[in-house]
C-alpha positions in Angstrom: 74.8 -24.0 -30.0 77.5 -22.6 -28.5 76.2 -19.2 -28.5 73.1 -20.3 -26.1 75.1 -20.7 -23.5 74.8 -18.3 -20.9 78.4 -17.3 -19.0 78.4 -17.1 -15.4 79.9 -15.2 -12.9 82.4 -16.4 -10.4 84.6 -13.7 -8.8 87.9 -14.5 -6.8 90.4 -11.6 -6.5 93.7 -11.5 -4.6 95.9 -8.2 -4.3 99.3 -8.0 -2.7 101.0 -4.9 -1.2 104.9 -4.8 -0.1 106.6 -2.5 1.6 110.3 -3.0 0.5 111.8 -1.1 3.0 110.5 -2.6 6.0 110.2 -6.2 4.3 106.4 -6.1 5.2 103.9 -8.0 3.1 100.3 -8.2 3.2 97.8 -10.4 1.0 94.6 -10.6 1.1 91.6 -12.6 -1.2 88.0 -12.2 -1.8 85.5 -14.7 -3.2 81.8 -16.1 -3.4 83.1 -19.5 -2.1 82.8 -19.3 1.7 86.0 -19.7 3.9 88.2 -19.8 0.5 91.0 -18.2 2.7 91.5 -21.7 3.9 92.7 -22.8 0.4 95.5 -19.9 -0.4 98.3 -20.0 0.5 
């Protein structure tokens, strides 16, 4: 049954800051998956 199934976890964040009036931008990502930084953009 669907209801057996057990969920698991997988956590990949990004978060972006800006400061307008310098034009400044900064990104950053975190993840389980080793060197994932490789694969954003």
């Amino acid at each position: 049954m669907l209801s057996d199934i057990k969920p698991y976890k997988l956590a990949t964040f990004s978060i972006v800051g800006a400061d307008l009036n310098k034009g400044d931008w900064g990104v950053a990502v975190a993840s389980k998956f080793i060197a994932v930084g490789a694969l954003v953009p």
